[in-house]
C-alpha positions as CSV (number, residue, x, y, z in Angstrom):
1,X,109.2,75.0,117.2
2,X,106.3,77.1,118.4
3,X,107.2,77.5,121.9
4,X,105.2,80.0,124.1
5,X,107.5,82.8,126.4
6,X,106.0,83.3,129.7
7,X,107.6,86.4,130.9
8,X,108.3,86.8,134.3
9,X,110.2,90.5,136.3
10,X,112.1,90.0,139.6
11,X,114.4,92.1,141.3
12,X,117.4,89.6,141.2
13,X,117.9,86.6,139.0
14,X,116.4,83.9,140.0
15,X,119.0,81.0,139.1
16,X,118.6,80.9,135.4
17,X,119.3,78.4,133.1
18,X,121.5,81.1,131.1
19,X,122.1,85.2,131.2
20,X,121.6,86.9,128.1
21,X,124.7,89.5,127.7
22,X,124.6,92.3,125.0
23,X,127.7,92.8,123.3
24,X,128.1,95.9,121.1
25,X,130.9,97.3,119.4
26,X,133.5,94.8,120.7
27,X,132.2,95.3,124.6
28,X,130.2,93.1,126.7
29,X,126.8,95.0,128.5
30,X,127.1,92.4,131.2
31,X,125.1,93.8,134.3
32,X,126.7,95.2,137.4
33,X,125.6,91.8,139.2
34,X,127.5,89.9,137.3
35,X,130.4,88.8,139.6
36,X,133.7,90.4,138.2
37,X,135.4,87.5,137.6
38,X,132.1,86.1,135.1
39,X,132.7,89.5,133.1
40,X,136.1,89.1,133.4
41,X,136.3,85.5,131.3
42,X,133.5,86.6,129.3
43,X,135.5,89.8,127.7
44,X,138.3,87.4,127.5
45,X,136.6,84.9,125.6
46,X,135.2,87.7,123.3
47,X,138.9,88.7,122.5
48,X,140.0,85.2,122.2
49,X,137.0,84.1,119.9
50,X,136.7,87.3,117.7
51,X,133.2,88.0,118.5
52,X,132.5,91.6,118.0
53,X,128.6,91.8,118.6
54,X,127.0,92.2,114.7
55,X,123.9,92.2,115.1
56,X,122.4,89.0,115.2
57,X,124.8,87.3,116.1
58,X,125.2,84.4,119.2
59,X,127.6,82.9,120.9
60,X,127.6,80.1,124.1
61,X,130.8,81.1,125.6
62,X,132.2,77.9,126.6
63,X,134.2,77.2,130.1
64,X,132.4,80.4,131.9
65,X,131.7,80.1,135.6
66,X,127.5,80.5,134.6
67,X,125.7,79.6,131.6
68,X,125.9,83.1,128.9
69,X,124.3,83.8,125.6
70,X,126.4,86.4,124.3
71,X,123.9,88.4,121.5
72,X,125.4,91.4,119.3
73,X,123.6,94.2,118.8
74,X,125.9,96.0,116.2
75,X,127.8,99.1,116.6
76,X,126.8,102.0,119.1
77,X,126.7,104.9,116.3
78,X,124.7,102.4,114.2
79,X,122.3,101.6,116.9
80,X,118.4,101.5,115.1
81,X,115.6,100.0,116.3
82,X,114.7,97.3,113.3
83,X,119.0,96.2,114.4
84,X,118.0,96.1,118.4
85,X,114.9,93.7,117.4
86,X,116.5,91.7,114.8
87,X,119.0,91.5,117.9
88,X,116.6,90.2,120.5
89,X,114.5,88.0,117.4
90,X,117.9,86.4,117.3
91,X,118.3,85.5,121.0
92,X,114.4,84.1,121.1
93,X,115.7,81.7,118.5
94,X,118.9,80.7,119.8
95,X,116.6,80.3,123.1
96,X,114.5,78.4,121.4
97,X,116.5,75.8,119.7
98,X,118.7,75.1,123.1
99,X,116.7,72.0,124.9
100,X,118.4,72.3,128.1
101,X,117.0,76.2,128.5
102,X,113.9,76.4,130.6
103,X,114.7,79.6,132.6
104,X,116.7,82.7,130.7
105,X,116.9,86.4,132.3
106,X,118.2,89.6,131.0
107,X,119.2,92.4,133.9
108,X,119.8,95.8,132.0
109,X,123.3,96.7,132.1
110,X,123.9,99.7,134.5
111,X,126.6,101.6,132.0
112,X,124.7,101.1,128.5
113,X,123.7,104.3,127.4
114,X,121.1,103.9,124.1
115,X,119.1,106.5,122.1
116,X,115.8,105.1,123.5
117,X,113.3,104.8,126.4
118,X,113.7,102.0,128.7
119,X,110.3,101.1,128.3
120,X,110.8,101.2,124.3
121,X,113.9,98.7,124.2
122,X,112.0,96.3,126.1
123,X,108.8,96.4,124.3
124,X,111.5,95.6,121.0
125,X,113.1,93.1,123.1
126,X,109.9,91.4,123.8
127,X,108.4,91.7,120.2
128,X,111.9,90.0,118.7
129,X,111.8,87.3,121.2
130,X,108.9,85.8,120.6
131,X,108.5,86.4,116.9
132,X,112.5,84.6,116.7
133,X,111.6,82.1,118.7
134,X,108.8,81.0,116.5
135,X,108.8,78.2,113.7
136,X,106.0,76.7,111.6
137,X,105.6,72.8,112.7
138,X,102.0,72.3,112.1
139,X,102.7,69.5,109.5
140,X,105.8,67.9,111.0
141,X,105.0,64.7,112.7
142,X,107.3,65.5,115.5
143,X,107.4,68.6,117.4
144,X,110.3,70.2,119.7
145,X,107.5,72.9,121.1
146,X,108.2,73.6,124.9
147,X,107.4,76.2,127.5
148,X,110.1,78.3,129.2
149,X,110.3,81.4,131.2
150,X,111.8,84.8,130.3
151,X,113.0,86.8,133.5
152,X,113.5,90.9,133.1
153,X,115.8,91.4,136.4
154,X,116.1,94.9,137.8
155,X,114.4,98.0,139.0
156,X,114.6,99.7,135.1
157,X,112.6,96.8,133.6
158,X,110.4,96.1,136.7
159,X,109.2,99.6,136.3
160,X,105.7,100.4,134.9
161,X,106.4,101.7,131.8
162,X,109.1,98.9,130.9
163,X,106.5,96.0,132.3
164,X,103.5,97.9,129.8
165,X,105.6,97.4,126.7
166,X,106.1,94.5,127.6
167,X,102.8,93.6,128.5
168,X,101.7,94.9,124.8
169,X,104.5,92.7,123.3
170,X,103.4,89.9,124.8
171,X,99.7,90.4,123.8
172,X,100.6,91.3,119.8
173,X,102.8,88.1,120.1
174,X,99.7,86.2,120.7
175,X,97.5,87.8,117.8
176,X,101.2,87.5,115.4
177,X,101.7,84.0,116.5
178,X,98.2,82.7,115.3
179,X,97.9,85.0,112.4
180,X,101.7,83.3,111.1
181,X,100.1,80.3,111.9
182,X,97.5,80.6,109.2
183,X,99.6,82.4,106.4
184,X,102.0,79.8,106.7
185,X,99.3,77.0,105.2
186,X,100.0,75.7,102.0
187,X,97.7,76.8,99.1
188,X,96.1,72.7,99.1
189,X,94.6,73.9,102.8
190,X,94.1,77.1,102.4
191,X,92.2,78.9,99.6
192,X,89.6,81.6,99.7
193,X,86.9,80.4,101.2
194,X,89.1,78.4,104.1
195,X,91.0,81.9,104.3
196,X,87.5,83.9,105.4
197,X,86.3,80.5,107.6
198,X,89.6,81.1,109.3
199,X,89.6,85.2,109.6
200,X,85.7,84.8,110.3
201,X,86.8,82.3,113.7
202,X,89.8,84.6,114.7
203,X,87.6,88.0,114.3
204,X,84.9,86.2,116.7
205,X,87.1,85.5,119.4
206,X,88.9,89.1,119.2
207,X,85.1,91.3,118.9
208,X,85.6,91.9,115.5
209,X,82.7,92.1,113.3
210,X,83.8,89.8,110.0
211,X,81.3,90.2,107.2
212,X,82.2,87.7,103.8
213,X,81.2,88.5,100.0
214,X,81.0,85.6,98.4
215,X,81.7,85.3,94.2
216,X,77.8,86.0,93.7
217,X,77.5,89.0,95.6
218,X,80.4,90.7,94.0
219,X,79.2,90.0,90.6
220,X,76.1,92.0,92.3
221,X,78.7,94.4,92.8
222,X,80.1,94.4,89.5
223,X,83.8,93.3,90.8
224,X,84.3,92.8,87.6
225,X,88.2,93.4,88.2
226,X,88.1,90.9,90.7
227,X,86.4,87.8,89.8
228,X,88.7,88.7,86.7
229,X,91.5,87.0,88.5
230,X,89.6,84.1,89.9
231,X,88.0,82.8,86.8
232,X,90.8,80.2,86.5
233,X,90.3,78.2,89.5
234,X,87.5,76.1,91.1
235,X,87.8,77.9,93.9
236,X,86.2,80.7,93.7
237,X,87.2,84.4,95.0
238,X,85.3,86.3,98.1
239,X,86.3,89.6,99.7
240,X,86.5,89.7,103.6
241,X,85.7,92.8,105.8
242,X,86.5,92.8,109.5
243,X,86.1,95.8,111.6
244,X,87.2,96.8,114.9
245,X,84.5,99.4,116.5
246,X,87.0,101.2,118.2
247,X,85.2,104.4,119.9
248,X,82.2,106.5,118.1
249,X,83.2,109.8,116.9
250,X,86.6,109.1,114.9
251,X,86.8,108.5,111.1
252,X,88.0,104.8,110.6
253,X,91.6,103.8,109.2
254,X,91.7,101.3,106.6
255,X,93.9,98.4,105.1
256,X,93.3,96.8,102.5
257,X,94.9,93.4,102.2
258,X,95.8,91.2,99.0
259,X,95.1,87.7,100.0
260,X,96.1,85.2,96.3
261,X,96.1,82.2,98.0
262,X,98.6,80.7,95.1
263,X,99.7,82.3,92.4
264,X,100.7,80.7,89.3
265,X,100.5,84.1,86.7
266,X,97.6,82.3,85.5
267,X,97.9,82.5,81.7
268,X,101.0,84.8,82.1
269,X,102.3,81.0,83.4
270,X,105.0,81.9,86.4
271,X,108.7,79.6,85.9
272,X,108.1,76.3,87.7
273,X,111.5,77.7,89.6
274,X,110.5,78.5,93.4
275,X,106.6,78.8,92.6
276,X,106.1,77.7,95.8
277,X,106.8,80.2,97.8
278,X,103.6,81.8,96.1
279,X,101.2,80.3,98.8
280,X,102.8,83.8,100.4
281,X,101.1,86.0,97.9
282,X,98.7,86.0,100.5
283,X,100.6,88.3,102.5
284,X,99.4,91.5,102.5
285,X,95.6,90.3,103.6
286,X,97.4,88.3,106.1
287,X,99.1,91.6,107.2
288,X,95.6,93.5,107.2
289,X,93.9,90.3,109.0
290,X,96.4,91.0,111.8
291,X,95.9,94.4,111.6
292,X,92.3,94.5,112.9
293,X,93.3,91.5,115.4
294,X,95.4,93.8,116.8
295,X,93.6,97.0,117.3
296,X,91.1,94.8,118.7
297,X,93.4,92.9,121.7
298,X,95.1,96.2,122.3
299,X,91.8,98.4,122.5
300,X,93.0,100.8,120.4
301,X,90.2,103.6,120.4
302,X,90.8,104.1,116.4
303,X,87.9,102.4,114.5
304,X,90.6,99.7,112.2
305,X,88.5,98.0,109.0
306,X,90.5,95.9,106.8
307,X,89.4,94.6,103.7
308,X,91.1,91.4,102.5
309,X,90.1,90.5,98.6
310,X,90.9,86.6,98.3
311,X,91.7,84.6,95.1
312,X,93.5,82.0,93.7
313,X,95.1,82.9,90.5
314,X,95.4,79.5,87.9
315,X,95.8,78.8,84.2
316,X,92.3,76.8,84.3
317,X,89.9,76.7,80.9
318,X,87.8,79.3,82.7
319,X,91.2,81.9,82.8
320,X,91.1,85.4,82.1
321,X,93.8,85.9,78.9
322,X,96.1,88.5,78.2
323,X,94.2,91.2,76.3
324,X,90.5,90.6,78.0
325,X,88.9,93.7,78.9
326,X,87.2,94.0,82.5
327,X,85.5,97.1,84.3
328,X,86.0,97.5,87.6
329,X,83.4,98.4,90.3
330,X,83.7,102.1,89.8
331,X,83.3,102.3,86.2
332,X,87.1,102.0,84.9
333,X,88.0,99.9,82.1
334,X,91.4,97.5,82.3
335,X,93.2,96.2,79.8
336,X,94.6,92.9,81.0
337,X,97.9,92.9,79.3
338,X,99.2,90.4,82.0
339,X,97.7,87.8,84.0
340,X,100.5,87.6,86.3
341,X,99.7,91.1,87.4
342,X,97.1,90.1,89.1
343,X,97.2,92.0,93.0
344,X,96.5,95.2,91.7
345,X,93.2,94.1,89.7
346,X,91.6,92.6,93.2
347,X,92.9,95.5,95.0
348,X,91.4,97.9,92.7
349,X,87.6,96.6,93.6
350,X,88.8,96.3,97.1
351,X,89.9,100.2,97.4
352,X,86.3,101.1,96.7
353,X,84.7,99.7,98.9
354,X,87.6,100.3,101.6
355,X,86.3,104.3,100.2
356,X,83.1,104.0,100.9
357,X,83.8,103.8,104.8
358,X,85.0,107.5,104.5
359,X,87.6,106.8,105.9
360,X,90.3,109.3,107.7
361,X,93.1,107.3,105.7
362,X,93.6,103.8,103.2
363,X,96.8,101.8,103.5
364,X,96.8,98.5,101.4
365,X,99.5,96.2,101.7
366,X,100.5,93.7,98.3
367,X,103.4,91.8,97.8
368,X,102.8,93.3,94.5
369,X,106.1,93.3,92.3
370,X,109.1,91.8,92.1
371,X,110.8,94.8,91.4
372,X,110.8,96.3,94.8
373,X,113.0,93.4,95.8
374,X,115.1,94.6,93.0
375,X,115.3,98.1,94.2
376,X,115.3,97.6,97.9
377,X,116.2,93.9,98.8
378,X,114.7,92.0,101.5
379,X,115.2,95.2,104.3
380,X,112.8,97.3,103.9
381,X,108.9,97.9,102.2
382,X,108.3,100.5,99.6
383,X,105.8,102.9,100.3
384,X,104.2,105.6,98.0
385,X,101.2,107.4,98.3
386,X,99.1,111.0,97.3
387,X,99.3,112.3,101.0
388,X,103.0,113.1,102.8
389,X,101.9,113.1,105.8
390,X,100.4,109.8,105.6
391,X,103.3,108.9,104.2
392,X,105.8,110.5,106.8
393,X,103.2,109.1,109.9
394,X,103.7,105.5,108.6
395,X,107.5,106.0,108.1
396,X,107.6,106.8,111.7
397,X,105.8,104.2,113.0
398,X,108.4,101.7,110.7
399,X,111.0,103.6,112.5
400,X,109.5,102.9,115.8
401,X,108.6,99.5,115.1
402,X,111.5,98.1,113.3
403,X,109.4,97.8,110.4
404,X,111.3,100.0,108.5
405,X,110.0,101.9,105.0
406,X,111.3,103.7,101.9
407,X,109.6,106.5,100.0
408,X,109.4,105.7,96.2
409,X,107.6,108.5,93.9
410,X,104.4,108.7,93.0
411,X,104.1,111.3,90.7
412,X,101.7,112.2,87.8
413,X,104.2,111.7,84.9
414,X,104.4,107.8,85.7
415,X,100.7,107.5,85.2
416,X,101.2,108.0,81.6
417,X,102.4,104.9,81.9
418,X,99.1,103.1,82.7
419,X,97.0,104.3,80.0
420,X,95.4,102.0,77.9
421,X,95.0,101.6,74.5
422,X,91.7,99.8,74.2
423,X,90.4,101.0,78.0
424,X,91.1,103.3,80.3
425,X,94.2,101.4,82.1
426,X,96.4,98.6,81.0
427,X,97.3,97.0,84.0
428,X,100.9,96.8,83.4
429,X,103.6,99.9,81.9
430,X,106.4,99.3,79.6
431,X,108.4,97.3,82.3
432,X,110.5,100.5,83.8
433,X,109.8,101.4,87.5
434,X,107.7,98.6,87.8
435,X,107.0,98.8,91.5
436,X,106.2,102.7,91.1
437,X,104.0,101.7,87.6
438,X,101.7,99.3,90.0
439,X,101.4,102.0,92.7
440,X,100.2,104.4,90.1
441,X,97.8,101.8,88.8
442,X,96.1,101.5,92.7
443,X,95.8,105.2,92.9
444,X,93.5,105.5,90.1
445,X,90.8,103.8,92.2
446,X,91.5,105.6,95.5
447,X,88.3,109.0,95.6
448,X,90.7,112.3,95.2
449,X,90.7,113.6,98.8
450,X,91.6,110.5,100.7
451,X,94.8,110.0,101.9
452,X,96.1,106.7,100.3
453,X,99.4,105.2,100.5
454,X,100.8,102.0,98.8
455,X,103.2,99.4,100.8
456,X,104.9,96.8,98.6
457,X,106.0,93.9,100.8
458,X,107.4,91.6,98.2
459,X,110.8,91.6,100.0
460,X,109.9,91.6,103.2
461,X,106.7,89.5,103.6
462,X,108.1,85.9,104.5
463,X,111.8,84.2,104.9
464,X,112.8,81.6,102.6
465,X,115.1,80.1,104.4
466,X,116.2,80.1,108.4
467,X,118.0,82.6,109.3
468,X,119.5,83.8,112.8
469,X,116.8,86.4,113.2
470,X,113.2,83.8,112.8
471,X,112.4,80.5,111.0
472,X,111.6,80.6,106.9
473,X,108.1,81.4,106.8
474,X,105.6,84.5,106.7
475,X,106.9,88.0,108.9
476,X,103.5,89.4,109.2
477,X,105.3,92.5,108.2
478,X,104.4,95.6,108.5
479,X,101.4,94.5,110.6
480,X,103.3,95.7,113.9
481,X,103.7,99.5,112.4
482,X,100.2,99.7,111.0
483,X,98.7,98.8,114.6
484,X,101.8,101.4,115.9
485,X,100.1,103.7,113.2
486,X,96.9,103.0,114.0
487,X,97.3,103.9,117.8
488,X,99.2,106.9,117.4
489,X,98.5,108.8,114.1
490,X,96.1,112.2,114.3
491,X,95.7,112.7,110.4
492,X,92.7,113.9,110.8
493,X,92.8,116.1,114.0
């Protein structure tokens, strides 16, 4: 169901197909337009049906004078940004999924009063209706893809600053939309070498330089880390590097990305129970692959680099076993107590050479432990890192984005945890804080000085299952904040 949005603006609907109303907290944000007798039967049919406006939710109003799509958007004291997204992700799938729709149009209400720019809610607006009204079909023999028009109606979202956010929307959507397209491949298509093919073709036609280290030249490096976790599968690892140039003058930001194309545990053998949604352990380079796409179709004039280490992680006769010994590229020992910890060991070579940019700030992005789902479920990413504010920017931008994060600490007690018996590190603690133990583990490979932080995705990174809000599948999340990040951050002015 990958239907492309053509937005349109007018100053008047232009006989839609259907009216998108707002309800929140019980009351209908119908536009002053509206004929009175429309809002009329469409509060009436609120009352009569129950529908209070949670956010998310839809409703076709039946026996209305005009064709409505009734979409909540929560309660007013409640209102966030990540809710008024989620909101408008929910009417790009209801959109989606109704055939006889070829022409929708949202007019902004004339009495809604909300705690954000104009221009801000439809930017939002535009970003959740084109990621909801995507779905992954490239395998399905028959596709329901079709093209339909979105019309913003009114002076408020016809004005400049409205129609730029929305403009911006629609080209992220593009970038998202193809970079979904690719982390939703199953692991048979799509393994390391396929994965830089793939990111080497999307950096060409974006202007970003793409640059590919194949298994041979990191053991030239001595990615000894690395190649640890590959030595189980015939596909072997690489590490990926694409850069946008950005303008001279300005310290780059970089993201490092894990990209295990499947994970099994290796060894460490994962329960056969929902393995497959481990094709997603690519996640985080899929993030960082967006990333750069982004900074690149938005001309952002921050230098972006991400660095995406890609492996496939499986129990073959060549497999790294609990209790090997690697060193990584800068010198440090690791005690491989677990194979199934495996993200942090290909970040760890990846972090180095993410340093050796010199960069004004490193972000890498792992769906690295199932603990952070335990601690924070599927609605938000864990962050940690050495610098607050690093920390505090990137929280922002989640808050602007919808992308929303939560501060776990980071501090020197836990790395106690980490240290080895037989090497330096062990690359698993004693099972307590298990998301904090891995970020501690990553920091001992980020250069003191640099601002670092850690964002665990593991609950947030794909769906596995429909839901109101978007199709199962990969989120791309937090790509949007780390391009918001990346566009407005001055961490080192």
């Amino acid at each position: 169901m990958n239907k492309p949005v053509a937005f349109h603006w007018s100053a008047r609907a232009t006989r839609p197909d259907v009216r998108i109303v707002p309800v929140q907290s019980g009351k209908t944000l119908a536009p002053a337009s509206l004929p009175a007798v429309d809002r009329h039967a469409i509060e009436a049919w609120c009352r009569a049906a129950e529908f209070a406006g949670a956010v998310g939710a839809t409703a076709w109003p039946t026996n209305l004078p005009a064709p409505v799509l009734l979409v909540g958007i929560g309660r007013k004291e409640e209102f966030h940004a990540a809710r008024w997204r989620r909101a408008w992700a929910a009417a790009g799938r209801a959109l989606a999924q109704a055939a006889a729709v070829r022409r929708a149009a949202f007019e902004w209400p004339a009495a809604a009063t909300f705690p954000l720019e104009t221009a801000a809610l439809a930017g939002l607006a535009a970003d959740g209706l084109l990621a909801g009204a995507y779905a992954f079909e490239a395998y399905k023999t028959k596709k329901s893809a079709r093209a339909w028009t979105f019309e913003w109606v009114g002076a408020a979202l016809a004005a400049e600053p409205a129609r730029a956010a929305v403009r911006r929307a629609e080209t992220a959507g593009a970038v998202l939309r193809d970079v979904r397209e690719l982390a939703n491949r199953p692991a048979n298509e799509l393994g390391p070498a396929e994965l830089a093919a793939e990111s080497r073709k999307l950096a060409r036609a974006a202007g970003v330089s793409c640059r590919v280290w194949d298994a041979a030249a990191l053991a030239k490096e001595k990615c000894g880390a690395l190649l640890a976790v590959a030595r189980g599968s015939r596909r072997p690892g690489c590490l990926i590097r694409l850069a946008h140039a950005g303008q001279r003058g300005q310290k780059p930001l970089v993201v490092v990305g894990k990209a295990v194309t499947f994970d099994s545990g290796g060894i460490s053998l994962k329960p056969g129970k929902n393995m497959e949604w481990m094709k997603y352990d690519k996640s985080g380079g899929m993030a960082a692959l967006a990333t750069v796409l982004l900074a690149a179709r938005l001309k952002l004039p921050r230098p972006v680099v991400a660095y995406i280490p890609a492996v496939e992680n499986m129990p073959g006769g060549g497999a790294t076993r609990p209790g090997d010994i690697v060193t990584a590229r800068i010198g440090k020992t690791i005690e491989i107590l677990n194979t199934d910890a495996e993200g942090r060991l290909i970040l760890a070579d990846a972090l180095s050479f993410a340093a050796d940019e010199k960069p004004a700030a490193i972000v890498d992005v792992a769906t690295l432990t199932g603990a952070v789902i335990v601690a924070l479920g599927h609605e938000a990413t864990a962050v940690l890192g050495n610098d607050d504010r690093l920390v505090l920017d990137l929280m922002l931008s989640g808050e602007a984005t919808g992308e929303r994060l939560w501060q776990l600490p980071l501090w020197p007690e836990y790395d106690e945890m980490l240290k080895g018996q037989f090497a330096d590190l062990k690359n698993v603690g004693d099972g307590s804080a298990g998301t904090i133990a891995g970020g501690a583990f990553l920091k001992a490979f980020v250069p003191a000085g640099v601002p670092w932080a850690h964002l665990d995705v593991a609950g947030t990174a794909w769906l596995e299952k429909d839901e109101a809000c978007g199709a199962a599948g990969a989120t791309l999340v937090p790509a949007r904040l780390l391009a918001d990040w990346a566009a407005r951050t001055t961490l080192d002015s």
